[in-house]
N, C-alpha and C positions, 0 to 999 in steps of 0.2 A: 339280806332283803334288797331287793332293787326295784326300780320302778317298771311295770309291765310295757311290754312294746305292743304297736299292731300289729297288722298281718302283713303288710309290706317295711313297716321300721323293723321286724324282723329280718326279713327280707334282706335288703339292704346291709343290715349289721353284720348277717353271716357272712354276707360276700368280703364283707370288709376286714372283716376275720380272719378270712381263708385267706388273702394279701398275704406275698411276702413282705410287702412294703405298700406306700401309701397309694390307694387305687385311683384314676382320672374319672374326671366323672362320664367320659365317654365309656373306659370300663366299665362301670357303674350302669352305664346307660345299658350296654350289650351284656351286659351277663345277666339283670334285671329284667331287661326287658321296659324299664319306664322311662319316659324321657326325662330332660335337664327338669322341664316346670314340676316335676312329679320329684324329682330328687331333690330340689336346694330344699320343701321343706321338710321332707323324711329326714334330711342331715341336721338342718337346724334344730329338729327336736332330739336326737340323736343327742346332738351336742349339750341342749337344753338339761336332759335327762342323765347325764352323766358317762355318754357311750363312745363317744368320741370328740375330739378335740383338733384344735390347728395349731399349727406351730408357726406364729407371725414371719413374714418376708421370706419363704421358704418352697420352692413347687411341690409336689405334691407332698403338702403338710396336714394332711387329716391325720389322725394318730388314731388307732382305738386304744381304750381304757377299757380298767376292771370298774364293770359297776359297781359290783360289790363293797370298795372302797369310795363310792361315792359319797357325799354329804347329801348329795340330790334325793335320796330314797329316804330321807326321816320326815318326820313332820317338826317343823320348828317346835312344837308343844313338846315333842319327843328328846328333842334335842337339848333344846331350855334344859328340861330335866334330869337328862344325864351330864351336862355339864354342872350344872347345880348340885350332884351328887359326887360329883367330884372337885366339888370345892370352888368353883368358876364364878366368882361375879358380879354381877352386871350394875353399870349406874353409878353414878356419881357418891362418894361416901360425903356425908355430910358432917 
């Protein structure tokens, strides 16, 4: 399960996919077609949602990841739970 994109954080993620390596956002710009104002926040939610990441002090350090392995795509209520069913928990023991 992962969390749904739009129709340009789709967009966007393909292209960054198809990268052999990590793409400039002037790439980004010209193969998209959207400008910088239109990309910094399609990446930030990107990133938000589990799809890509940066790699501190590094040029071009956007990484993509597997959603799939996200933590981003459960609902905490979800997650509480299965960690709770495997024995996890939480809180101070009094």
């Amino acid at each position: 399960m992962t969390v749904p994109l739009t129709e340009n954080q789709e967009k966007v993620w393909s292209f960054i996919r198809s990268c052999d390596r990590s793409p400039t956002y002037d790439e980004m710009e010209a193969a998209t077609g959207m400008g910088r104002g239109q990309l910094n926040p399609i990446v930030a939610a990107l990133k938000e949602k589990g799809y890509v990441d940066y790699i501190p002090y590094r040029a071009r350090s956007l990484v993509a990841l597997d959603p799939s392995h996200s933590l981003k795509c459960f609902k905490t209520s979800e997650l509480m739970a299965e960690l709770e069913q495997r024995g996890v928990r939480f809180g101070c023991a009094a």
